[in-house]
C-alpha positions as CSV (number, residue, x, y, z in Angstrom):
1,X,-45.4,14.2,-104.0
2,X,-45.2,12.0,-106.7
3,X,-44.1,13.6,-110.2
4,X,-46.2,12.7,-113.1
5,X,-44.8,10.8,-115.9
6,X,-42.7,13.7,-118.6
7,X,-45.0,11.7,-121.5
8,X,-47.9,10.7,-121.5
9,X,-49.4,9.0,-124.9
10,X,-53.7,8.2,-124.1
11,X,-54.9,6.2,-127.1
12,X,-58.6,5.8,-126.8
13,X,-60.7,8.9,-126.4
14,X,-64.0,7.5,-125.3
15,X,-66.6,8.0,-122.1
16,X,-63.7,6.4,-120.2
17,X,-60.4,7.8,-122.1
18,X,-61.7,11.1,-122.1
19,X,-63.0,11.0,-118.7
20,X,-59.5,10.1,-117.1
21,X,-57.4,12.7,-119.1
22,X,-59.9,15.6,-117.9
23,X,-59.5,14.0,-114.5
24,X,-55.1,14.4,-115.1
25,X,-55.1,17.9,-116.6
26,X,-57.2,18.7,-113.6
27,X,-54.9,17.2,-111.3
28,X,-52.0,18.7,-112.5
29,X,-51.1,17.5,-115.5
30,X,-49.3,19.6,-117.8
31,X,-50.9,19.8,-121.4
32,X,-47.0,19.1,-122.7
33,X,-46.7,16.2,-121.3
34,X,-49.9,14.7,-123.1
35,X,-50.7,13.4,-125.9
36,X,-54.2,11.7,-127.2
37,X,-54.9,9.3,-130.1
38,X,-58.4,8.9,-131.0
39,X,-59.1,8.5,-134.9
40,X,-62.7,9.9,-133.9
41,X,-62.3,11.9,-131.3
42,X,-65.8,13.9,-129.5
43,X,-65.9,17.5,-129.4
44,X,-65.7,17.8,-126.3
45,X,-62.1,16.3,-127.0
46,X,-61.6,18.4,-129.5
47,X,-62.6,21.6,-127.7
48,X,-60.5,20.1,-125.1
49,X,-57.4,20.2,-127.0
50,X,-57.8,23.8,-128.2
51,X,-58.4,24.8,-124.6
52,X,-55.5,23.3,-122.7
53,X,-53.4,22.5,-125.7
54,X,-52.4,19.3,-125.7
55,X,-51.7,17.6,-128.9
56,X,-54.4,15.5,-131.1
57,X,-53.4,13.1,-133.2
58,X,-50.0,14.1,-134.1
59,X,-48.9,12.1,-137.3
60,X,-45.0,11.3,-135.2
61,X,-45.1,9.7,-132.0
62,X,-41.8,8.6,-130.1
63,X,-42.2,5.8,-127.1
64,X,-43.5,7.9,-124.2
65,X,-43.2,6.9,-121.0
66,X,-46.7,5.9,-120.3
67,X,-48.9,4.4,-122.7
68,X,-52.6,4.1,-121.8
69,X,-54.7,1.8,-123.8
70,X,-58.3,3.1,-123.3
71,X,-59.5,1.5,-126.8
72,X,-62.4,-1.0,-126.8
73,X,-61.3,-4.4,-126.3
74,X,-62.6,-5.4,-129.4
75,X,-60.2,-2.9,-131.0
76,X,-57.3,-3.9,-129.8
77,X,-56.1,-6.3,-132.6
78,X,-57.1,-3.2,-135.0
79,X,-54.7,-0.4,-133.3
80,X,-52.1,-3.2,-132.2
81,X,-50.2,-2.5,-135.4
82,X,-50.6,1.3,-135.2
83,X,-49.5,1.6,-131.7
84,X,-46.5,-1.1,-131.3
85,X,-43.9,1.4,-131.9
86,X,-45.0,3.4,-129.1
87,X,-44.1,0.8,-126.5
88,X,-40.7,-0.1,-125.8
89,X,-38.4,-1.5,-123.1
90,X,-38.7,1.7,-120.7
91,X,-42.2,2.6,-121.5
92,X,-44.9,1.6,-118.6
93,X,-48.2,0.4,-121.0
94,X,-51.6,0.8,-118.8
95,X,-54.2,-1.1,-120.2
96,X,-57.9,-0.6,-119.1
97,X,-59.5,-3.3,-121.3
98,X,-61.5,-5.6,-120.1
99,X,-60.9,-8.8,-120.4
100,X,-57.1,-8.4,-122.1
101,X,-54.7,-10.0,-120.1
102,X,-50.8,-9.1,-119.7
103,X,-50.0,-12.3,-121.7
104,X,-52.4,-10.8,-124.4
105,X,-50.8,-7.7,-124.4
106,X,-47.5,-8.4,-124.8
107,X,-48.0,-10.5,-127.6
108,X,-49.6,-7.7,-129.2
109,X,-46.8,-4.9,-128.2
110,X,-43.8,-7.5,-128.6
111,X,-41.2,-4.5,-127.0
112,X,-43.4,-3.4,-123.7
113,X,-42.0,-5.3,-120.8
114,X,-43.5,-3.5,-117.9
115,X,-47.7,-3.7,-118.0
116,X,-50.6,-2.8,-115.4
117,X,-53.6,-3.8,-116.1
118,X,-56.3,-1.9,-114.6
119,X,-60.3,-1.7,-114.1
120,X,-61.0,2.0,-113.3
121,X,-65.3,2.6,-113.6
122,X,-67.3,5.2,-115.4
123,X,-67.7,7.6,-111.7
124,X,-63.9,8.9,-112.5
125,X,-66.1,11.3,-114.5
126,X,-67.0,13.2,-111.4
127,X,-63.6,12.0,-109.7
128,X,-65.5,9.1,-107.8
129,X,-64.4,6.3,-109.4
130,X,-62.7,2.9,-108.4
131,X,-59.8,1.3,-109.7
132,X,-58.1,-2.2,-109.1
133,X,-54.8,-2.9,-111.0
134,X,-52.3,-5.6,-111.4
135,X,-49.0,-4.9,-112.0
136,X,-46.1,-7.6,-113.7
137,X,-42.9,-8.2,-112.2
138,X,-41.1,-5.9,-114.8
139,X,-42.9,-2.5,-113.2
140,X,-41.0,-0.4,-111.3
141,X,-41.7,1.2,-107.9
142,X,-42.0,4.4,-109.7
143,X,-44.2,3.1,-112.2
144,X,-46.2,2.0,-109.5
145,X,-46.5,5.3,-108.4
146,X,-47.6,6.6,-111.5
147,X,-50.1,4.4,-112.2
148,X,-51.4,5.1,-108.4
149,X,-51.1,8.9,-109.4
150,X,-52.8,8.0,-112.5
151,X,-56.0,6.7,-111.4
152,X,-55.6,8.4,-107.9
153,X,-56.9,11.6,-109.1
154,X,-60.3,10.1,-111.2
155,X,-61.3,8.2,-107.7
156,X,-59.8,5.2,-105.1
157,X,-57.0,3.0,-106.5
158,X,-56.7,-0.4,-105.1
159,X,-53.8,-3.1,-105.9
160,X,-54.1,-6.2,-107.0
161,X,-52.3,-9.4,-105.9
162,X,-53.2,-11.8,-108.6
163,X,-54.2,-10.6,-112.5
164,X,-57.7,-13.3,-112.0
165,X,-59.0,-11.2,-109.5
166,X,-58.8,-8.3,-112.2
167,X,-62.3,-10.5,-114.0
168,X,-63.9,-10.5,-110.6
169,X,-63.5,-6.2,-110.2
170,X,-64.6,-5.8,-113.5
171,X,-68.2,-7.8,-112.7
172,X,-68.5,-5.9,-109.2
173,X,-66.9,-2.2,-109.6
174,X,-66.5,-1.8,-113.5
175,X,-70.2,-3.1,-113.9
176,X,-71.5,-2.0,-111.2
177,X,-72.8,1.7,-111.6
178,X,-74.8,-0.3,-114.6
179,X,-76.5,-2.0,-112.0
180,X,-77.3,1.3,-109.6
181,X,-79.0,2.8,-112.7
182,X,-80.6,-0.5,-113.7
183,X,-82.1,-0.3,-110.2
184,X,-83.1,3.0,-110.2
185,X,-85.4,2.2,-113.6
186,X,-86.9,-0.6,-111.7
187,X,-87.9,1.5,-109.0
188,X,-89.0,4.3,-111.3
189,X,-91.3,1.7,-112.7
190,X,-92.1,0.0,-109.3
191,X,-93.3,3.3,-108.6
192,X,-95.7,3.9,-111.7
193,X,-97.0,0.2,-110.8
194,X,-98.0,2.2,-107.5
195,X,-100.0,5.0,-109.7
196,X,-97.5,7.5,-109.9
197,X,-96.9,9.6,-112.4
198,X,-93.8,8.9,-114.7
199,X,-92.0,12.0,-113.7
200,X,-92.6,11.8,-110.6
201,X,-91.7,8.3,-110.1
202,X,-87.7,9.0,-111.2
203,X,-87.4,11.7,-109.6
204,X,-88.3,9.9,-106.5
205,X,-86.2,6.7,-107.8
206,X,-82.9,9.5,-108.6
207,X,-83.3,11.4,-105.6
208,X,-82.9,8.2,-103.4
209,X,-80.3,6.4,-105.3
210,X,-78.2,9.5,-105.1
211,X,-79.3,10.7,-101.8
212,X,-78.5,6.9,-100.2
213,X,-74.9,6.8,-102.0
214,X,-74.0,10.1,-100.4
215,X,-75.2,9.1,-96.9
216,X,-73.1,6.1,-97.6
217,X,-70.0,7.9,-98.6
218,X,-70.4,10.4,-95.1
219,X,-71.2,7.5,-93.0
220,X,-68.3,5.5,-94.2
221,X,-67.8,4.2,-90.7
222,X,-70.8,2.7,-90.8
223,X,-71.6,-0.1,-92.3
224,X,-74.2,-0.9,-94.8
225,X,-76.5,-3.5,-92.8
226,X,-76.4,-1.0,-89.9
227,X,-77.3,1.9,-92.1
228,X,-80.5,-0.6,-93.5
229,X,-81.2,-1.2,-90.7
230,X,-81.8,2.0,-89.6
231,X,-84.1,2.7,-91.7
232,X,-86.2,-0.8,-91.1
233,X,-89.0,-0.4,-88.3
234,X,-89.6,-4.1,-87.2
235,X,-93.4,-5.0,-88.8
236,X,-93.3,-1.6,-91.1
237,X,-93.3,-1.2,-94.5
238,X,-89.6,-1.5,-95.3
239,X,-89.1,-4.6,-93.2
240,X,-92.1,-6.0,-96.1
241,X,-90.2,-4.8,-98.7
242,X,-87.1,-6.3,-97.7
243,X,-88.6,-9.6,-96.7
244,X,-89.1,-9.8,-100.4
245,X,-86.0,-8.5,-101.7
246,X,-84.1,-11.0,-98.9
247,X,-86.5,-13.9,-99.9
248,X,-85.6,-16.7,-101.7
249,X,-84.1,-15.7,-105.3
250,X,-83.8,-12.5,-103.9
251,X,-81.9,-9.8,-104.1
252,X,-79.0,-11.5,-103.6
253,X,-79.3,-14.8,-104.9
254,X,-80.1,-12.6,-108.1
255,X,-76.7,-10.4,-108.0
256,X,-74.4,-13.1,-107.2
257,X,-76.0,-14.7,-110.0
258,X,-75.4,-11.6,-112.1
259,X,-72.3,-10.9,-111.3
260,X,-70.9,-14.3,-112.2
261,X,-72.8,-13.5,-115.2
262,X,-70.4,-10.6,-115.8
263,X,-67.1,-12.7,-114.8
264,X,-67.6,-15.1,-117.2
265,X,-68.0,-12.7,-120.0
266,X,-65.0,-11.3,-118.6
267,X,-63.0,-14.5,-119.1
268,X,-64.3,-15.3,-122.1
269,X,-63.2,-12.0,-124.0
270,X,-59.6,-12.8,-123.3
271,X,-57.4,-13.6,-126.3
């Protein structure tokens, strides 16, 4: 089995920061090896750290051998000057910002040599997630297999053959659970439209979201369109549903349109 990393330095405590090093001390990771930097960090991070005893903000840090970067992307010129010293020749920087490109990094951590840059979504809570990475030429085959260690035990880990594609996994996979709950409020509301109550109508709107994504994940050898279409009776009510939600500007004419949307905004927050 592949070892974990002997350091590991997390900077960026958030949903996503704090999410993955729960998922890593889960998995195996010993509380010695970690460290976390997070100028505000939750209490749950803070209870955290007095439960498993990793360290918190220590004032010294020495290059580690992984350095996530789970900071906003926004942030990053901010800690850049804070964090520098913490990359060097040897150490593998992991960046999950969106829209910061390896070029960008670099020029930011003038030392790091060998970057992946990674889109892992907010599921690796529960140990569902997705991740897609990228890795430059300077990572090493056992970098790689940290990195798929890494995000291995939060969810699925998928590599990337060209750093563009990363733009197009953030607007699908590290969007997309906004979507699902963006859906489930419009049939929540769809369903008070129809006269029923309000609390009613989410449950209804949760209980087949989450009930459809786990018949999904069981029936993984079957594919999508066959699973709709087992539930569409030719002339019934879903077939009229669908015939609306297939229609012109449908469905999807309207996430195509949203996920190039997301893409773009991608793109545009590199630099």
């Amino acid at each position: 089995m592949t070892q974990w990393p002997m350091r590991l330095i997390l900077v960026g405590a958030g949903k996503m920061g704090g999410a993955m090093a729960l998922g890593w001390l889960e998995g195996g990771l010993a509380p010695s090896s970690l460290t976390i930097l997070e100028p505000n960090p939750s209490n749950e991070i803070v209870s955290l750290a007095a439960s498993r005893g990793f360290a918190l903000n220590p004032r010294k840090s020495a290059p580690p051998d992984v350095l996530v970067l789970a900071v906003k992307p926004q942030s990053l010129d901010s800690a850049a000057s804070k964090i520098a010293t913490l990359a060097d020749k040897r150490t593998l920087v992991l960046s999950i910002l969106a829209g910061k490109t390896i070029v960008n990094l670099k020029a930011r951590l003038p030392e790091a040599r060998a970057i992946v840059r990674a889109m892992p979504n907010t599921p690796a809570a529960i140990g569902r997630g997705v991740t897609a990475a990228f890795a430059s030429p300077e990572v090493t085959a056992e970098q790689r297999r940290w990195s798929e260690r890494l995000f291995g035990v939060v969810g699925a880990f998928h590599w990337l053959d060209d750093e563009g594609a990363i733009d197009a996994v953030t607007a699908i996979s590290g969007s997309g659970p906004a979507y699902v709950f963006a859906l489930t409020e419009a049939l929540a509301a769809a369903a008070e439209k129809l006269g029923l109550p309000a609390e009613l109508a989410m449950s209804l709107a949760r209980g087949t979201v989450e009930g459809s994504g786990e018949l999904m994940r069981r029936e993984s050898a079957t594919s999508p369109a066959t699973l709709r279409q087992n539930v569409t009776s030719p002339g019934g009510a879903t077939a009229a549903a669908l015939a609306v939600l297939q229609g012109e500007g449908g469905l999807d004419s309207l996430m195509e349109r949203a996920a190039a949307a997301a893409r773009a905004r991608a793109v545009e927050m590199a630099g």
